[in-house]
C-alpha positions as CSV (number, residue, x, y, z in Angstrom):
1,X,-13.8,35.9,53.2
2,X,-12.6,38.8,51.8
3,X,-10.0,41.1,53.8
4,X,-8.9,44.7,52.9
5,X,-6.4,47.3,53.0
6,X,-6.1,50.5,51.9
7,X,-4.4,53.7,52.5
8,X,-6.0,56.5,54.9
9,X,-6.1,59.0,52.4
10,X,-4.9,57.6,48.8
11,X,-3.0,55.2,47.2
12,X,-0.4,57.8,46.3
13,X,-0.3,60.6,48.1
14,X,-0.5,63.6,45.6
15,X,2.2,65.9,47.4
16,X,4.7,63.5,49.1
17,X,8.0,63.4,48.1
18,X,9.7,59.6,48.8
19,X,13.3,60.8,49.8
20,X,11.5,63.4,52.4
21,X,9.9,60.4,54.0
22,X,10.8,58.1,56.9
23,X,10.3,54.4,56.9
24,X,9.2,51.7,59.0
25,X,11.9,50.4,61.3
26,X,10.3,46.9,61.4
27,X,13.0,44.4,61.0
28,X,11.0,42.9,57.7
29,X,10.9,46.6,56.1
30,X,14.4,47.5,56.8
31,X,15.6,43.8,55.4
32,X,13.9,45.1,52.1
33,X,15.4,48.5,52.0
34,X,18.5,46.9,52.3
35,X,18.5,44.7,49.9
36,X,15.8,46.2,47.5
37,X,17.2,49.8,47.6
38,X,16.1,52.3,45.5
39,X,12.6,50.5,44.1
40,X,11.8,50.4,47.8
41,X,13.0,53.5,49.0
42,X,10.4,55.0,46.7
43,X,7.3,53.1,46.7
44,X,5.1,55.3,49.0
45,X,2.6,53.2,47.6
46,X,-0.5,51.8,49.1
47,X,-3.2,49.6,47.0
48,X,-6.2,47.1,47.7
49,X,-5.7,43.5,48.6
50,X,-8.3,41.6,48.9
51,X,-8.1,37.5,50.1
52,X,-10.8,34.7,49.5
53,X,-10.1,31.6,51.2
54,X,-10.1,28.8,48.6
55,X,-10.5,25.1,49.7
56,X,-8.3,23.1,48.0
57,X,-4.2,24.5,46.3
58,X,-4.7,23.1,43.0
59,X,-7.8,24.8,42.1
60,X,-6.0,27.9,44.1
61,X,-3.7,28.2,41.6
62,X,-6.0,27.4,38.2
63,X,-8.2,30.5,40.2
64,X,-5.0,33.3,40.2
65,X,-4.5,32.0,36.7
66,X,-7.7,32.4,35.2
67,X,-8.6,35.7,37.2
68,X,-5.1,37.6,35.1
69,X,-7.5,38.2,32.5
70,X,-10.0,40.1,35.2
71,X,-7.5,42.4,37.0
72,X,-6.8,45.4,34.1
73,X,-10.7,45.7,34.3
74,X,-10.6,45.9,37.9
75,X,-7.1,48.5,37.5
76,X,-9.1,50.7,35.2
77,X,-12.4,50.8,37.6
78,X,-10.4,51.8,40.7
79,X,-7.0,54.2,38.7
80,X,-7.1,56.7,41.5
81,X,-3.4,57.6,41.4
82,X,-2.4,60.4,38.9
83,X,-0.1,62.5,40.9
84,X,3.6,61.7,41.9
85,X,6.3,63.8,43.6
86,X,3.6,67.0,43.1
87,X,3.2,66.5,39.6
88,X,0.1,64.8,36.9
89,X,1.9,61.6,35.2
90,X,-0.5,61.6,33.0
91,X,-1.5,58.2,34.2
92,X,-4.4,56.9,35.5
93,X,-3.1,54.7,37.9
94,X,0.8,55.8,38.8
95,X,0.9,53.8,41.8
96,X,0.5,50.7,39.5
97,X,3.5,51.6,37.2
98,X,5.7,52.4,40.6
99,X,5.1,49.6,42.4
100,X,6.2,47.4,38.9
101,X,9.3,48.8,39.9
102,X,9.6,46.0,42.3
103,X,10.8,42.8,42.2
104,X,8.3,40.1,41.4
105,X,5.2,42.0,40.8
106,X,3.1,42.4,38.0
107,X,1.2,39.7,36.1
108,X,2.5,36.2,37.0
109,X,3.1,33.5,34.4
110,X,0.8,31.0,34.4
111,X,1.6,27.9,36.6
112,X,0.5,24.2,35.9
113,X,-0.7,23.2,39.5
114,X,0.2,23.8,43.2
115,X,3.1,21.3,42.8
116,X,4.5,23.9,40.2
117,X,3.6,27.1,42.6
118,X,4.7,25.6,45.8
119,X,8.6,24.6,43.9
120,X,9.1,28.2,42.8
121,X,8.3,29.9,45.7
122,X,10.8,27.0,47.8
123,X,13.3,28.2,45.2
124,X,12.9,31.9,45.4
125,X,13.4,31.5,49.1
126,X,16.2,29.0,48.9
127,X,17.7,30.9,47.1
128,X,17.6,33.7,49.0
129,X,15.8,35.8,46.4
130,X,13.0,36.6,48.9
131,X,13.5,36.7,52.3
132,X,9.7,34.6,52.7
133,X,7.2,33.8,50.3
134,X,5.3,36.7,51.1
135,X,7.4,38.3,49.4
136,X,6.2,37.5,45.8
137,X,4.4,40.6,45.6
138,X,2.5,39.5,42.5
139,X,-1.2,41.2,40.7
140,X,-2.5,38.2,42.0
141,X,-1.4,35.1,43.9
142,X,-2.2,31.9,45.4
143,X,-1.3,32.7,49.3
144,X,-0.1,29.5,50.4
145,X,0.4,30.6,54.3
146,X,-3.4,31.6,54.4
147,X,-5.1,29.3,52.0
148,X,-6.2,31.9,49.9
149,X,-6.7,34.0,46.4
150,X,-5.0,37.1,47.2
151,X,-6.1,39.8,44.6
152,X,-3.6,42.8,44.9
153,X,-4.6,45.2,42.0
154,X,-7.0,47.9,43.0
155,X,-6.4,50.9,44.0
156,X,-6.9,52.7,47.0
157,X,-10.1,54.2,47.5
158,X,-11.3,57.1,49.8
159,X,-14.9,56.2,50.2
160,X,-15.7,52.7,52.2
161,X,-18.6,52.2,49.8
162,X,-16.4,51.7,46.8
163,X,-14.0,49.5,48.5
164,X,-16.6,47.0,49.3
165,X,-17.5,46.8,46.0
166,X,-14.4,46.4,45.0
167,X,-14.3,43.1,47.8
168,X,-17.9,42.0,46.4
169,X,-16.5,41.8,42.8
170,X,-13.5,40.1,44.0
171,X,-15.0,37.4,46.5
172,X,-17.8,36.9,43.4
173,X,-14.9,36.5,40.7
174,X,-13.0,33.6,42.5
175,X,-16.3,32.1,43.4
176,X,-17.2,31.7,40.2
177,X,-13.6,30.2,38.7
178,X,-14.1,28.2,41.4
179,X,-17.1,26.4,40.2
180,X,-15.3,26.4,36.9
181,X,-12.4,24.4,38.4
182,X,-15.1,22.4,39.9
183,X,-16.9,21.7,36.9
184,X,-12.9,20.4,34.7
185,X,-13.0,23.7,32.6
186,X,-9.9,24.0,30.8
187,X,-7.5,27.0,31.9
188,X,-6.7,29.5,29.3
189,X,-3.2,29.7,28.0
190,X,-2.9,33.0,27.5
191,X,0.5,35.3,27.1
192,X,1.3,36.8,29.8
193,X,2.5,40.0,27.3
194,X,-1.3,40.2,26.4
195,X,-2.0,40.3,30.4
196,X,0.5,43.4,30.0
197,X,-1.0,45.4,27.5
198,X,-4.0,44.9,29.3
199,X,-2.5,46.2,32.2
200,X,-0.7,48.8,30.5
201,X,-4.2,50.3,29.3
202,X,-6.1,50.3,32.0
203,X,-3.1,52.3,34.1
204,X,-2.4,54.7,31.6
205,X,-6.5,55.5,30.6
206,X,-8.3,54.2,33.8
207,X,-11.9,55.0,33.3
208,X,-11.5,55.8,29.3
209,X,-9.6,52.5,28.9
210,X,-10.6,50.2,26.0
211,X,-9.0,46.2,26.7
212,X,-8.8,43.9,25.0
213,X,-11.1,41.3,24.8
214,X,-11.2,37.5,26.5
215,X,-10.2,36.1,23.3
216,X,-7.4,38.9,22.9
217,X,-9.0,39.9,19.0
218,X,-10.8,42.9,19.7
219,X,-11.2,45.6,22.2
220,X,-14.4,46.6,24.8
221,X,-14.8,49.6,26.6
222,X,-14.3,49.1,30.1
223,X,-17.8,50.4,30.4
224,X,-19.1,47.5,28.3
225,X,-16.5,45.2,30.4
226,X,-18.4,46.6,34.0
227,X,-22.0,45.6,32.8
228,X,-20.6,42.3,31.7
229,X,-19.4,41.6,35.3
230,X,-21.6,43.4,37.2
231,X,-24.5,41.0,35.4
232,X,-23.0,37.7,35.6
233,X,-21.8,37.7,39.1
234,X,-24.4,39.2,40.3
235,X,-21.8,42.4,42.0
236,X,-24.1,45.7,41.0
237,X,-21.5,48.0,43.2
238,X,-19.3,47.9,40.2
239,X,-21.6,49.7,37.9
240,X,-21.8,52.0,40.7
241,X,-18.9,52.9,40.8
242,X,-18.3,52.8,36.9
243,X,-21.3,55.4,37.0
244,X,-19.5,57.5,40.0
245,X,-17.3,58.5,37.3
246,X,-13.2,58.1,37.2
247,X,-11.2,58.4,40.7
248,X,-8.3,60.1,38.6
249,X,-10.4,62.4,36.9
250,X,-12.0,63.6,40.3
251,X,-8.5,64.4,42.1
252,X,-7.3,66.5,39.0
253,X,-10.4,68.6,38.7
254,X,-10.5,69.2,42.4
255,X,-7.2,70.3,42.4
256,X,-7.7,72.2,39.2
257,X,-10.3,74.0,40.8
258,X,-9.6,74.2,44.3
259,X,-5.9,73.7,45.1
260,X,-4.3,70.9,46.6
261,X,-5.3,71.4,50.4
262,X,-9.0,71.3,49.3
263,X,-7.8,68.0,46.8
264,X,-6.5,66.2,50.8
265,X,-9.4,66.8,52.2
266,X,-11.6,65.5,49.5
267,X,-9.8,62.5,49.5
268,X,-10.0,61.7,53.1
269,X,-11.0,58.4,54.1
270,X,-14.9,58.8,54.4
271,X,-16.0,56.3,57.7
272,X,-19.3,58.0,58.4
């Protein structure tokens, strides 16, 4: 089943300055300020995760393999993020490109099987490069404590209708690599640097963002991308919210127009 999180307002909050803020005094959060420094001292960040309990490791990990390819589309549908520190990046998704700033995030390398998963993560820990292995913040990962596909790559969203679609495509997308696992497809063996530039487009143009393609030889507009998904698994929200127009695009006309008190409210989380 799918699980969410999101921020009460925005993925980024437009106005907040990260050395005016005050963190969380949990013992885990104050382990990775100390070790992490500055990259954590900064990341006001808040995104999407959604998990989908999967059934069996191996076919865990071909499923966060296979799904790399998916998550720019799903980046560029949700970019809601274009402000930081009070000013327009110019980005569609800034929260993306800050939270890089991390260690071990972004698109993962592609692993063999669970076998190969399960040894890094022992040697991250043992080595004492992560504290616990939920702390390979990756776009995607296999969540070995929960049994699940943990999709980490949309952005925050201030309207309840638009993060359930978000969960719908999600939950529908590792479905159907499931049944591909099931059925002995072969995994891709994609660069991970294609994955990038992938990724790299669909935070810097969001909704205007052409990717490339599956086979990494030509590029689609994210609008032609949408339809494609929203017809084979069945997830209609997503076309929806394609049609809603882009999250980025909203927050700089509002606060174009109306200033950035009216651009908070607007971006309130709407539980009606």
């Amino acid at each position: 089943d799918g699980e969410t999180g999101s921020a009460d307002r925005r993925e980024l909050h437009d106005e907040n300055k990260w050395r005016e803020l005050e963190h969380a005094e949990k013992s885990r959060y104050r382990s990775q300020l100390d070790r992490i420094r500055y990259p954590q001292h900064r990341n006001t960040t808040a995104g999407l995760h959604v998990h989908v309990g999967v059934d069996d490791a191996d076919k865990a990990v071909w499923i966060a393999d296979e799904a790399r390819w998916h998550l720019p589309v799903m980046l560029a549908l949700s970019a809601n993020s274009p402000y930081w520190n009070g000013f327009d990046t110019g980005l569609a998704s800034a929260r993306a490109k800050i939270f890089e700033g991390l260690p071990n995030t972004g698109m993962p390398t592609r692993f063999a099987d669970y076998e190969a998963f399960d040894r890094y993560e022992r040697r991250m820990v043992e080595s004492g490069s992560i504290d616990d292995r939920g702390e390979l913040w990756f776009d995607v990962r296999p969540h070995s404590e929960l049994g699940t596909v943990e999709v980490r790559t949309p952005d925050g969203q201030h309207d309840p209708d638009r993060v359930m679609a978000f969960v719908e495509y999600t939950r529908a997308l590792v479905a159907d690599l499931g049944a591909r696992y099931e059925d002995g497809e072969t995994g891709s063996a994609d660069r991970r640097e294609l994955h990038d530039e992938n990724k790299w487009r669909a935070l810097r143009f969001g909704h205007d963002a052409s990717l490339l393609d599956r086979e990494f030889e030509t590029t689609r507009d994210l609008g032609e991308l949408v339809d494609r998904a929203a017809s084979r698994l069945g997830v209609p929200g997503i076309r929806e919210v394609y049609d809603a127009g882009s999250g980025a695009a909203r927050q700089r006309r509002i606060r174009r127009e109306d200033g950035v008190a009216a651009l908070a409210d607007a971006l309130a989380l709407r539980a009606e």
